[in-house]
DRENMI-781805 format. One record per residue (C-alpha): chain; x, y, z. Coordinates in nm, 3 decimals. Layout:
BEGIN
+-------+---------+---------+---------+
| kette |       X |       Y |       Z |
+-------+---------+---------+---------+
|     A |       X |       Y |       Z |
...
+-------+---------+---------+---------+
//
This chain:
BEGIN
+-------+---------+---------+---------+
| kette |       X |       Y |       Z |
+-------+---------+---------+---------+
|     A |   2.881 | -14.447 |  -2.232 |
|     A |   2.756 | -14.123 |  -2.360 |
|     A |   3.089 | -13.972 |  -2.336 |
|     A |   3.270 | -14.208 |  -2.501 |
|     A |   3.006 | -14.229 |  -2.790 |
|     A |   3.031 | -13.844 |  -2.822 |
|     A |   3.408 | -13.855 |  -2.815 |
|     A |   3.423 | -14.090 |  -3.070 |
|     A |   3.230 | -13.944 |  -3.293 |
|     A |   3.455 | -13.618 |  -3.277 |
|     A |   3.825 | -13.721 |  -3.235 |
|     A |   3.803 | -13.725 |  -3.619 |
|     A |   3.738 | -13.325 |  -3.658 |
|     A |   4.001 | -13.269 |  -3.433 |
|     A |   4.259 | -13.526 |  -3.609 |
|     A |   4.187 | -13.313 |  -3.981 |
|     A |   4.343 | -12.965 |  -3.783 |
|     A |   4.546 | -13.121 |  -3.543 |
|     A |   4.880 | -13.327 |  -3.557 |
|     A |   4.781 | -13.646 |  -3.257 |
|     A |   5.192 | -13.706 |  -3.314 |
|     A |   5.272 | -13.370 |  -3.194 |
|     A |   5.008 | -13.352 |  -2.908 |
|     A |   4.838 | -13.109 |  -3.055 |
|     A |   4.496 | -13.295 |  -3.067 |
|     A |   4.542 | -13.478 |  -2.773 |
|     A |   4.598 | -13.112 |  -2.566 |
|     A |   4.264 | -12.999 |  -2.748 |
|     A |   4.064 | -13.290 |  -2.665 |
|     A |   4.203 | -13.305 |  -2.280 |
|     A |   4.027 | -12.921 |  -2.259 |
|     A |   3.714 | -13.039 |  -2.434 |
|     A |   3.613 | -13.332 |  -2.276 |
|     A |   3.567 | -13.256 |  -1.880 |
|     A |   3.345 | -12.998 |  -2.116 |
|     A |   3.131 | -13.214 |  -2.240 |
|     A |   3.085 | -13.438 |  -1.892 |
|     A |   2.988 | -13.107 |  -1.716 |
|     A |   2.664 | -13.126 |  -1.923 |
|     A |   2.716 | -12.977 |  -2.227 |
|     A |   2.538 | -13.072 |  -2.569 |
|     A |   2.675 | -13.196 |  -2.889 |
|     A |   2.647 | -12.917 |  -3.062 |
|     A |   2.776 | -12.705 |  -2.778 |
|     A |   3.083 | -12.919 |  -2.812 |
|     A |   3.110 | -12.892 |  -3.175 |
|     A |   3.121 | -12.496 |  -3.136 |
|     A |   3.399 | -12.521 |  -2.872 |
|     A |   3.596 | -12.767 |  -3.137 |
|     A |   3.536 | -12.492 |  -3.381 |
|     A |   3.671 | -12.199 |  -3.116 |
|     A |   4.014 | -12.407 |  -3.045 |
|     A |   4.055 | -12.455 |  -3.390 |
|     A |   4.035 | -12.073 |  -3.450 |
|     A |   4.287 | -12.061 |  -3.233 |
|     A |   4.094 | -11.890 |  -2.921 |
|     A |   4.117 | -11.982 |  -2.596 |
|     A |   3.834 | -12.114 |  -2.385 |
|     A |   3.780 | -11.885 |  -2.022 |
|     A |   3.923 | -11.563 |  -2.142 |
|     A |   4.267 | -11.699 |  -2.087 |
|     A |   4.500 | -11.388 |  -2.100 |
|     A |   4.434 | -11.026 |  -1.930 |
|     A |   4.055 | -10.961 |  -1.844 |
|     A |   3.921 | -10.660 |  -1.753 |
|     A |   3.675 | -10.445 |  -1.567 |
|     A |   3.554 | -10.100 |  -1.634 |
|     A |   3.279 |  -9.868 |  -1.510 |
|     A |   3.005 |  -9.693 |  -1.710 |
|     A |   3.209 |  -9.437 |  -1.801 |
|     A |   3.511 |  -9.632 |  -1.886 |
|     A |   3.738 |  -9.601 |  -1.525 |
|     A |   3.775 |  -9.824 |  -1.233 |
|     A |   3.519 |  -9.661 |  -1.005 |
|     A |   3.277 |  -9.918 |  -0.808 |
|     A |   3.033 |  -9.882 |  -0.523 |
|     A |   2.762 | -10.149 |  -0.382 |
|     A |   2.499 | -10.200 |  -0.684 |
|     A |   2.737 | -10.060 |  -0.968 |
|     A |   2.709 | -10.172 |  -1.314 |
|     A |   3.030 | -10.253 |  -1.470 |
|     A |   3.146 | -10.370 |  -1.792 |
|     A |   3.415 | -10.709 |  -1.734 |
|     A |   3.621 | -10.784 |  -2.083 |
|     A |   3.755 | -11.134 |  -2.140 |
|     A |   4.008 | -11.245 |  -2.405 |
|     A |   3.814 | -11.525 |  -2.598 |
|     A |   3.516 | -11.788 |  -2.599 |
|     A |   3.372 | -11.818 |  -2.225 |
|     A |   3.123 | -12.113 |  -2.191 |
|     A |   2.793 | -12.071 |  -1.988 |
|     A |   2.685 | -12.081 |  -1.751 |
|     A |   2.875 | -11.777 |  -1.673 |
|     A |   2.946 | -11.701 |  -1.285 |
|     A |   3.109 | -11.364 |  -1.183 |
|     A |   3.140 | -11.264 |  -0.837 |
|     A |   3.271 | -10.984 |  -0.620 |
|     A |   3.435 | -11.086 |  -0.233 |
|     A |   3.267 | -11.458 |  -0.315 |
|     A |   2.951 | -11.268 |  -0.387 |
|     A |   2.789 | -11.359 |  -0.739 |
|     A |   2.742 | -11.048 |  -0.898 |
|     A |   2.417 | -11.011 |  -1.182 |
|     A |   2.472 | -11.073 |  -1.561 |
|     A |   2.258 | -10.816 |  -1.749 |
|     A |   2.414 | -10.874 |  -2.079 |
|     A |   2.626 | -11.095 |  -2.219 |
|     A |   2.803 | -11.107 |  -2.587 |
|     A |   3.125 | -11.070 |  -2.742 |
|     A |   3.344 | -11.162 |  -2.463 |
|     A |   3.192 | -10.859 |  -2.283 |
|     A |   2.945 | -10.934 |  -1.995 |
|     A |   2.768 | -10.603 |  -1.821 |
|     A |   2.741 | -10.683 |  -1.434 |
|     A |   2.611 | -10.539 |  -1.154 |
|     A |   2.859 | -10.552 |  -0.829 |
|     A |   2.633 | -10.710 |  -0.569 |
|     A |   2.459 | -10.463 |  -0.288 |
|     A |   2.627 | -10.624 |  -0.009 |
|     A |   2.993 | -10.629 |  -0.129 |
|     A |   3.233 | -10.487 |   0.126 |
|     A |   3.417 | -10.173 |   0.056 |
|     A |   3.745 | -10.240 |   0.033 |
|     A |   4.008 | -10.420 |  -0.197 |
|     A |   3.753 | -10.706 |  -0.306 |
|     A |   3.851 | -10.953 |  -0.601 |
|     A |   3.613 | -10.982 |  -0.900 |
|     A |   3.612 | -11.369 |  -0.983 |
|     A |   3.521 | -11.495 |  -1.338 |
|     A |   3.612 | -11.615 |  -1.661 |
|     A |   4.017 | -11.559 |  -1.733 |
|     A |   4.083 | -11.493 |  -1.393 |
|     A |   4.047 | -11.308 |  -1.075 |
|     A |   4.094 | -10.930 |  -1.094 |
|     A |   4.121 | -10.701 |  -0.809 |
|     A |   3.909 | -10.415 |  -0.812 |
|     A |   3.826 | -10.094 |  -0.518 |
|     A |   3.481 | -10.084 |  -0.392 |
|     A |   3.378 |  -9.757 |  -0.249 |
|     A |   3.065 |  -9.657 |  -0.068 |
|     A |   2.985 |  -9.425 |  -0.316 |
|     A |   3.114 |  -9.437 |  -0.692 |
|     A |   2.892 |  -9.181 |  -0.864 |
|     A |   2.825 |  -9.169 |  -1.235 |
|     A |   2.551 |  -8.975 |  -1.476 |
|     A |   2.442 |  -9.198 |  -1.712 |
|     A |   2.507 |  -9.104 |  -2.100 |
|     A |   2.200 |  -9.062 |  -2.332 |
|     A |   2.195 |  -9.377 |  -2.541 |
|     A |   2.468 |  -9.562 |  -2.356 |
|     A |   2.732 |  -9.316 |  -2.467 |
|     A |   2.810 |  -8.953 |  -2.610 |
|     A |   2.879 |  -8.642 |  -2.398 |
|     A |   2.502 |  -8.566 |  -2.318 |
|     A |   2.314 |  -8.672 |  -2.016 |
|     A |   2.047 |  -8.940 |  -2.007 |
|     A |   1.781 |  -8.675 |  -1.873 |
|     A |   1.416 |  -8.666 |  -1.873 |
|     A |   1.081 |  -8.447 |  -1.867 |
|     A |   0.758 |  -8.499 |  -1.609 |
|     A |   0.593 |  -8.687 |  -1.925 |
|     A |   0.863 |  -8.937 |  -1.987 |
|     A |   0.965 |  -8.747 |  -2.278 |
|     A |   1.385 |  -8.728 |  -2.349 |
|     A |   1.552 |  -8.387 |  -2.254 |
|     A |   1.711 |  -8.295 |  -2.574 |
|     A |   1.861 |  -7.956 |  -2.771 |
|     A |   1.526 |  -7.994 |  -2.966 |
|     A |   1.315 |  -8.059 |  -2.620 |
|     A |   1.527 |  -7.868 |  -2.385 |
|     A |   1.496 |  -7.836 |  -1.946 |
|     A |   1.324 |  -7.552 |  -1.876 |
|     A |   1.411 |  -7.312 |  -1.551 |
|     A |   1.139 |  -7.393 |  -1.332 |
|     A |   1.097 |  -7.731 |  -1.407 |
|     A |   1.173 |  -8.089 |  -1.262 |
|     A |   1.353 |  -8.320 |  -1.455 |
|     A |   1.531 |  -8.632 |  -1.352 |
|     A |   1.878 |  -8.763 |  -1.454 |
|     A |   2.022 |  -9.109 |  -1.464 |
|     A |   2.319 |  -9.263 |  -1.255 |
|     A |   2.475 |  -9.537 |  -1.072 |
|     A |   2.620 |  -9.580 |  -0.794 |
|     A |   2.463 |  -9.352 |  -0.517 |
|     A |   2.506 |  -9.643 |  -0.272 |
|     A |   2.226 |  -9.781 |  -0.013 |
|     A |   1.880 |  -9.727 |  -0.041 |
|     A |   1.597 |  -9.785 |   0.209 |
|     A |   1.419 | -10.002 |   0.146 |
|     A |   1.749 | -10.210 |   0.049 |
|     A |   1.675 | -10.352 |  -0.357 |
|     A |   1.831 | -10.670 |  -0.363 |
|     A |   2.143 | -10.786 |  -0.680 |
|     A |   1.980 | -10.795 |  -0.989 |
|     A |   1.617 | -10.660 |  -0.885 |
|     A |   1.436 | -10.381 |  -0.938 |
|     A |   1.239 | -10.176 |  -0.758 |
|     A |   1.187 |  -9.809 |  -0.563 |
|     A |   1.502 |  -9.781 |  -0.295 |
|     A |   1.540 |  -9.419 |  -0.178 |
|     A |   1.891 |  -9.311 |  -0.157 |
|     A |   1.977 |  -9.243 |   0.227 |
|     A |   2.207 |  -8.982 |   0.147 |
|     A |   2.097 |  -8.721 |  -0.091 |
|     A |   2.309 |  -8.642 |  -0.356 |
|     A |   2.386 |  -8.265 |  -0.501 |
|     A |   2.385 |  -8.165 |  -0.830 |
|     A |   2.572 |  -7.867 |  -1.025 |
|     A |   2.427 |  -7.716 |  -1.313 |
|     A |   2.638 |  -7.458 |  -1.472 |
|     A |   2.825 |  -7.303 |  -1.176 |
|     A |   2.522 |  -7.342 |  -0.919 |
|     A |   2.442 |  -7.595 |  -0.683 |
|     A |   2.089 |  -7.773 |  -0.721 |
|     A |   1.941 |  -7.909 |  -0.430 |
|     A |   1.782 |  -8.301 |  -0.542 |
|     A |   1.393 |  -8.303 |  -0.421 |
|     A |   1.504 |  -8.746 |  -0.407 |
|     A |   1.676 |  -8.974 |  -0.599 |
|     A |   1.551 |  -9.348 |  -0.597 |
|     A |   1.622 |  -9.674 |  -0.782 |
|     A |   1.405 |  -9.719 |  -1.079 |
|     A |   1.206 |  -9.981 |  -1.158 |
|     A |   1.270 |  -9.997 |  -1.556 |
|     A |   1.681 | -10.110 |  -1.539 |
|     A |   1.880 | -10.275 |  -1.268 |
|     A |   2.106 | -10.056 |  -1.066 |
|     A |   2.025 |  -9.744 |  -1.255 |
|     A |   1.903 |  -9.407 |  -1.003 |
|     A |   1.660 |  -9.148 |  -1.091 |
|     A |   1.785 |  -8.781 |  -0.969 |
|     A |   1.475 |  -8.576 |  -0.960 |
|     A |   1.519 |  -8.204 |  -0.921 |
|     A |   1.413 |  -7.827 |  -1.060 |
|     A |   1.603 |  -7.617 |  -1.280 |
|     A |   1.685 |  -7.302 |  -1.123 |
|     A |   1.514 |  -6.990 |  -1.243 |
|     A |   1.829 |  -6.805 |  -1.302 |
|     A |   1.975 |  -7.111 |  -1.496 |
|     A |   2.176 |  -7.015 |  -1.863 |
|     A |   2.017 |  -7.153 |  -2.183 |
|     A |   2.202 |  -7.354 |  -2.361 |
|     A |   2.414 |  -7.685 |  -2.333 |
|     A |   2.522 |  -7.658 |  -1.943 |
|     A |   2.781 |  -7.859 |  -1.771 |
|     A |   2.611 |  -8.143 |  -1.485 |
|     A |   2.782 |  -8.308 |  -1.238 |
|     A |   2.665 |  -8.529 |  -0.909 |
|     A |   2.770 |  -8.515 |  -0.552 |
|     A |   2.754 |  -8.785 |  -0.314 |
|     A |   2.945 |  -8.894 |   0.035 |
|     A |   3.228 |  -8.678 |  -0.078 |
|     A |   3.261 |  -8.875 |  -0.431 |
|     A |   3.205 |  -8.641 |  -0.775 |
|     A |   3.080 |  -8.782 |  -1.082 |
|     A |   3.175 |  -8.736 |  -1.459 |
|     A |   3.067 |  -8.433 |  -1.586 |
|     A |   2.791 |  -8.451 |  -1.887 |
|     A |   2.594 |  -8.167 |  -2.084 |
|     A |   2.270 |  -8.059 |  -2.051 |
|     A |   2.020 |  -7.894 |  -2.254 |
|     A |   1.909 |  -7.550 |  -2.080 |
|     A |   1.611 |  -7.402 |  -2.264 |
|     A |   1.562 |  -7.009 |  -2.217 |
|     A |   1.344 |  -6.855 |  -1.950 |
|     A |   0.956 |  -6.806 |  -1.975 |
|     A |   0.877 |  -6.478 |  -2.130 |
|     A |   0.469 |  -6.390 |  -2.111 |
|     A |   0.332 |  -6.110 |  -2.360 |
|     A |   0.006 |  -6.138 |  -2.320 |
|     A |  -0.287 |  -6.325 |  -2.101 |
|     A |  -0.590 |  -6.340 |  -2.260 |
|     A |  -0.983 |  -6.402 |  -2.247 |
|     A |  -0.987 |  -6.744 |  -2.434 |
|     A |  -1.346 |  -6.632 |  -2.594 |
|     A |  -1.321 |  -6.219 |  -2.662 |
|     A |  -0.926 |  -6.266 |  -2.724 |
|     A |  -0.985 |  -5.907 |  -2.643 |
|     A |  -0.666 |  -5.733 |  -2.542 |
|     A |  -0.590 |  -5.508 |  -2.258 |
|     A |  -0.543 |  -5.134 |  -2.298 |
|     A |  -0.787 |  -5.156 |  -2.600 |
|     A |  -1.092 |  -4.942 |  -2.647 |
|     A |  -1.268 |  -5.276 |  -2.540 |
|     A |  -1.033 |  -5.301 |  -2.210 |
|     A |  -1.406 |  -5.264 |  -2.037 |
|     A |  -1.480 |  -5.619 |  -2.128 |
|     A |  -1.156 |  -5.729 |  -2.097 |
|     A |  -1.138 |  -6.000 |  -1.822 |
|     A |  -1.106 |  -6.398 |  -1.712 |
|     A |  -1.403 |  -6.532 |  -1.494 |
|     A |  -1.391 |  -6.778 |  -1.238 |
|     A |  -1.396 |  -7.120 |  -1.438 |
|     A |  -1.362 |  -6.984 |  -1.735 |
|     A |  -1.055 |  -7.039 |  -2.055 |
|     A |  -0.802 |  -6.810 |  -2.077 |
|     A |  -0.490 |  -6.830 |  -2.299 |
|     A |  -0.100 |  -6.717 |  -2.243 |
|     A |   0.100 |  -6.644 |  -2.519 |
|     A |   0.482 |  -6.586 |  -2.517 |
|     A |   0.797 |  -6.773 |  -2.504 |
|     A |   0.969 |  -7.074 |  -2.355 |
|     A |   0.677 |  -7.174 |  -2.176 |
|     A |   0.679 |  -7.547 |  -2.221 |
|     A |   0.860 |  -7.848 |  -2.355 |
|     A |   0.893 |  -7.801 |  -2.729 |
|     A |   0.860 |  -8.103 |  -2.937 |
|     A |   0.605 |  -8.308 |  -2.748 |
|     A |   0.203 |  -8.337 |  -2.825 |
|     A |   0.110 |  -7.997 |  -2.735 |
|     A |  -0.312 |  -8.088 |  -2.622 |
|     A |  -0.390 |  -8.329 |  -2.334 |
|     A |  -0.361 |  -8.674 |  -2.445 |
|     A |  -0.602 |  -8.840 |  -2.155 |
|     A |  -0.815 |  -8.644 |  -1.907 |
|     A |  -0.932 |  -8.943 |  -1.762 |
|     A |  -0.842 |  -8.789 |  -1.439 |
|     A |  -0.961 |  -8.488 |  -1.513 |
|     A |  -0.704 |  -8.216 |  -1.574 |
|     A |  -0.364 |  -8.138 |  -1.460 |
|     A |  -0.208 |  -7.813 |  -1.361 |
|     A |   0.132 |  -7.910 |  -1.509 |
|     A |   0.163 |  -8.018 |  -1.882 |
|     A |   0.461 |  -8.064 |  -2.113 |
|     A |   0.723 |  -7.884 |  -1.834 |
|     A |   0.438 |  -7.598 |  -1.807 |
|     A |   0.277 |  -7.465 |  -1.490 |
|     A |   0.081 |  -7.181 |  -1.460 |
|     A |   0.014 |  -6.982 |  -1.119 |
|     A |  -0.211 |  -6.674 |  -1.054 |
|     A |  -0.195 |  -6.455 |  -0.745 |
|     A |  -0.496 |  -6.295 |  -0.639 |
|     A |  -0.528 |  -6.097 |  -0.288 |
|     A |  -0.201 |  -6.251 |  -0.184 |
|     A |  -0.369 |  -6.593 |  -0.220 |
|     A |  -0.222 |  -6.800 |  -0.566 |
|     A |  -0.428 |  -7.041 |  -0.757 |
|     A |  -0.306 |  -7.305 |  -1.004 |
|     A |  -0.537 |  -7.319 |  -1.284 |
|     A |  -0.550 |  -7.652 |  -1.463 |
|     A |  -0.403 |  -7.707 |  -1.820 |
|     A |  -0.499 |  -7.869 |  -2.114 |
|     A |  -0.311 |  -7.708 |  -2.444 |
|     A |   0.044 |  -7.617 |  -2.382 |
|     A |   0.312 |  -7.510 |  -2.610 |
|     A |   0.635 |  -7.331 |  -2.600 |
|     A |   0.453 |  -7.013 |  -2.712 |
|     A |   0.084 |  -7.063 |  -2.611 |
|     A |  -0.078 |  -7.236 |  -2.303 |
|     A |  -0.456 |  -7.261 |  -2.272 |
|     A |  -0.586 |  -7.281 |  -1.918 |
|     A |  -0.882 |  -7.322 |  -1.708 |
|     A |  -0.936 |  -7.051 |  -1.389 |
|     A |  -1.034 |  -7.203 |  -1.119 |
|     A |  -1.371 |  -7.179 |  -0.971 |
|     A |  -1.271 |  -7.007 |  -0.649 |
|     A |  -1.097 |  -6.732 |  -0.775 |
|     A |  -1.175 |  -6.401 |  -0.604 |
|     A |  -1.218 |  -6.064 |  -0.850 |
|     A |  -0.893 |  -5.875 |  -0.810 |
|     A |  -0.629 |  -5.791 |  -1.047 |
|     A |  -0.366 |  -6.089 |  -1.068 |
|     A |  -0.025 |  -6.133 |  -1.201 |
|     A |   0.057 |  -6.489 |  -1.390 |
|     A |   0.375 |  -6.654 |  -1.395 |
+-------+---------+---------+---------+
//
């Protein structure tokens, strides 16, 4: 009865914009109604009405699409890809890979961001939804380094402290970073479609920075986005300043190349007695020194992440001996000490000697 009330009620919209003589309503009405028995509302209806009349078509009738983060057709197990349909595509929306449903992470403007489920078969699998079935190559591996903000020619790329590796907040050689991707393949433990959680990769990927190959400390599924890796690993030493080219290895499979920002290498002039500042080779050399436990301060160059709070926001847990990219190590009778941090800048870094230090003249680096 409820269909036939509803039907009622609209057959008059559709009669203003369509000729019944010609068919033209009657064709229109014969798409909405099974519509409107499957569950949906009135008003749900009333936007579909409004969609034919527009002269759209209902399930992406006509040529959809698939495309991978970076705008090709590579997919692995756990990729995200972007599927484009031609029109108005009515929930509930079900997309799925070799029978698989795949997860919907977004949905909007006849573009829906997936994620190919973990357990799809490599192979020549067909991706299922609205508009059509489309068949699309699933690989083991797919590799791809993530763009910062979703798009752009930079990597998405990021310091110890969560802060964004930028031109203004560059890597610096000597420190770990991590990188974004998708599609480094199976982790252990496996993360199930549409979860999150911490899945090591069980192949380790390679990264090349400039013209060198960087070997990844580990690269694990994050827990803040679906299907996205975190590449962890140090900037080399020798590594150029500057915007550098990035790339991924993995199972034989490359990624897209992306820039990233290099900052220059640590330059020290000067390590000094945080109370005396007194410098060496001064008349006052005499009292120059550090004690055990006491402040000292390093001035120079490129020492730490520009751009980011340069004291210790929380020492709750007491202090750490890397802050803001910076690390400082002293080598005293062939035994080195890492003295914890709580001030460090690109040009300064104040730090605390630890305790157990033996006299001796020591190098810092």
């Amino acid at each position: 009865m409820k269909t036939s009330v509803l039907s009622n009620s609209l057959k008059p919209l559709l009669a203003i914009s369509f000729n019944p003589a010609a068919g033209n309503g009657r064709s229109v009405w014969r798409q909405l109604d099974p519509v409107y028995r499957g569950g949906l509302t009135k008003q749900a209806c009333l936007l579909v009405v409004l969609t034919l009349l527009a002269g759209l078509p209902l399930h992406g009738q006509g040529a959809p699409f698939v495309r991978d983060m970076s705008g090709g057709t590579s997919f692995a197990p756990g990729s995200l890809a972007e599927l484009t349909i031609n029109g108005f595509a009515l929930p509930p929306i079900v997309v799925s890979v070799a029978g698989m449903n795949c997860y919907t992470l977004y949905e909007g403007n006849s573009k829906f961001l997936i994620q190919i489920p973990v357990d799809a078969p490599a192979g020549t699998d067909i991706l299922a939804g609205p508009g059509g079935n489309i068949y699309i190559t699933v690989t083991e591996y797919a590799p791809l380094l993530m763009p910062q903000g979703g798009s752009g020619t930079t990597v998405s790329a990021w310091h110890s402290d969560g802060s964004v590796v930028s031109p203004a907040a560059p890597a610096l050689p000597g420190e770990t970073i991590n990188m974004y991707a998708v599609g480094l393949g199976p982790t252990n433990p496996v993360v199930a479609t549409g979860q999150t959680g911490y899945g090591q990769t069980t192949t380790l990927p390679t990264v090349t920075l400039g013209d060198e190959q960087v070997t990844v400390l580990h690269a694990t599924l994050g827990v803040a986005s679906v299907g996205v890796y975190q590449v962890y690993f140090t900037v080399p030493a020798n590594a150029l300043s500057g915007n550098q080219n990035v790339s991924l290895s993995i199972g034989g499979a490359t990624s897209n190349t992306l820039a990233l920002a290099v900052g220059p290498n640590p330059a020290i002039s000067a390590v000094l007695n945080n109370y005396s500042f007194i410098l060496p080779g001064t008349r006052d050399y005499a009292n120059y020194g550090i004690a055990p436990g006491s402040i000292f301060s390093i001035f120079g160059s490129g020492m730490a992440t520009p751009g980011v709070p340069a004291v210790l926001q929380d020492s709750t847990n007491g202090l750490p001996s890397t802050l803001n990219g910076a690390s400082v190590a002293v080598t005293v009778a062939g035994i080195t000490f890492y003295p914890a941090l709580y001030y460090a800048t690109a040009t300064q870094i104040a730090a605390v000697l630890p305790s157990n230090t033996p006299p001796g003249t020591a190098p810092s680096r």
